[in-house]
N, C-alpha and C positions, 0 to 999 in steps of 0.2 A: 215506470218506463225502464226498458232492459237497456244497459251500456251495452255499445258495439264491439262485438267481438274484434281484436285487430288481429291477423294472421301475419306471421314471421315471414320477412322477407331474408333470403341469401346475403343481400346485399350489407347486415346488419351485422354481418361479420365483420364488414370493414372496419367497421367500427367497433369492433370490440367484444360483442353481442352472439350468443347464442341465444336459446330458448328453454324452458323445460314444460312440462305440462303439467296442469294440477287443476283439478275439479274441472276439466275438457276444457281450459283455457291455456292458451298460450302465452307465458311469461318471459321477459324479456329476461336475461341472466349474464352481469360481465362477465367473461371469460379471465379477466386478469384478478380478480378478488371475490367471484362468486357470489356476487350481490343479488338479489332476484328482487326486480320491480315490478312495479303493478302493472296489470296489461293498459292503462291509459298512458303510459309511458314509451307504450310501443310506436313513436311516431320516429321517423329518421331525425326532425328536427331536434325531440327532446333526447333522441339518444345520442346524439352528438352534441350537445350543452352538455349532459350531464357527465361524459368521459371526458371532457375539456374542463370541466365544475371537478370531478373526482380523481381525474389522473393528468391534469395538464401536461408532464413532461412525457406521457406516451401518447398524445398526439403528433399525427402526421399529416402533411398534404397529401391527397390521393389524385392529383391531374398528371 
């Protein structure tokens, strides 16, 4: 069974998030420590745990 590809959303900046590409997948990449995660990590939920989990004091409220 092939994993679902997940495709970068803009919105993933808010968070933190850019992308980069490698082997035609889209990886999720902090912008503040250049970490690059696997693309199952591409979901808004786990991307906002894991900047809250690795940079707590660079959290913000975005409302």
């Amino acid at each position: 069974m092939v994993a679902k590809k997940i495709k970068f959303s803009k919105d993933y900046v808010k968070l933190g998030f850019t992308f980069i590409e490698k082997y035609e997948l889209q990886l999720p990449e902090y912008v503040i420590c250049t970490k690059v995660l696997s693309n199952d990590s591409m979901r808004p939920n786990c991307l906002e745990r894991l900047l809250k989990q690795q940079h707590p004091t660079l959290v913000f409220k975005t409302k």
